[in-house]
N, C-alpha and C positions, 0 to 999 in steps of 0.2 A: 588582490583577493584570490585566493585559490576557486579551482573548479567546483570543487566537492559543498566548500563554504556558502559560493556564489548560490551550489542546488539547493540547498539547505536551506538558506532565505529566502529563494522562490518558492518551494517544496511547501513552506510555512503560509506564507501570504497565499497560496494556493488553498490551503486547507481550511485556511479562516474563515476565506472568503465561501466557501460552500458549505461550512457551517454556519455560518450567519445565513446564509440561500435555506439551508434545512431549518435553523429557528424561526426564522418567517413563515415557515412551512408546518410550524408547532411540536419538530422533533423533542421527543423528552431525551436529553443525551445520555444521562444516566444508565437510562435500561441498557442493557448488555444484547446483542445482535452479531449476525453474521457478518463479517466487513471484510469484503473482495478485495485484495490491494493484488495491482497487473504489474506484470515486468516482459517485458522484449528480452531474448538472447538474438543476437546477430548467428549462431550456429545451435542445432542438437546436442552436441556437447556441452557447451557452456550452459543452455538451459539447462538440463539435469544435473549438472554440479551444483548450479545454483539451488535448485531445489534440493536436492541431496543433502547440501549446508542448512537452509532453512528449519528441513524436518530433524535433521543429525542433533540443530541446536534447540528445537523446541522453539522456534520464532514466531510457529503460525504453522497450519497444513499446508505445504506447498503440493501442487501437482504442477505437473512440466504437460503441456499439450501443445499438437503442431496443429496449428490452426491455420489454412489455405496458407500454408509454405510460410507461417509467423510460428517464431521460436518461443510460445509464450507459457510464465510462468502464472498463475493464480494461487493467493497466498489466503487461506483464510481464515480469522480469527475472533474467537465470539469475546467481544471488548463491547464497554459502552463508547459511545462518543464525542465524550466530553474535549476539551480543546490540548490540554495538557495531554492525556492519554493520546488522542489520534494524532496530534502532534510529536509527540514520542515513539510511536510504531511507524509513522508516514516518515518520520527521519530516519530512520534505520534502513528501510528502504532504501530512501536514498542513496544510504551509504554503499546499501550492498550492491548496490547499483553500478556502484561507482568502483566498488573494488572487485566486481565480477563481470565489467564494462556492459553492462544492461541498459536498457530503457525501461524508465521508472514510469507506469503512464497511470500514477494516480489510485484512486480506492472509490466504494460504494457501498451502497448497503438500502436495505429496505430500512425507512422510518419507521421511529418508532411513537406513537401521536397518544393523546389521552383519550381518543374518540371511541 
């Protein structure tokens, strides 16, 4: 099984599993929200290309920050959080992860509750 493949399926059991943590939690996923997805660059350069492609292709707002000497990229994108959907942005990630050798380290976001 390829690398990318291998992320892909983790990427997903990762996601379920903290969206099922958020429905316990009473998230409505529907509503639409801010949703932080991170990425690692290993250099400043790579981080800004990365970002640079992100914003170039309308993926999500990327900003590139160097955070205590970490090459990190914050991507954000007002989606709801339904399984399919955040399933489908958290794969792309992945991917671009994988084709811009990144560290993909996951998403968040404030709930969104009936209270």
């Amino acid at each position: 099984m390829s690398k990318v493949i291998a992320a892909l399926l983790d990427t997903s059991y990762q996601d379920t599993q903290l969206l099922i943590s958020n429905d316990e939690k009473g998230d409505n996923f529907s509503e639409f929200r801010a949703v932080d997805f991170t990425l690692y660059a290993k250099t400043r350069e790579k981080g800004e290309l990365a970002a640079g492609f992100i914003n170039d292709n309308n993926y999500g707002k990327a900003i590139y920050e160097d955070v205590e000497n970490n090459h990190r990229i914050k991507v954000v994108i007002n989606m709801p959080t339904t399984q399919n959907i955040l399933c489908s942005v958290s794969g792309l990630m992945t991917c671009l992860a994988a084709l811009y050798d990144l560290q993909y380290d996951g998403w968040g976001c404030v709930l969104q509750t009936n209270e």
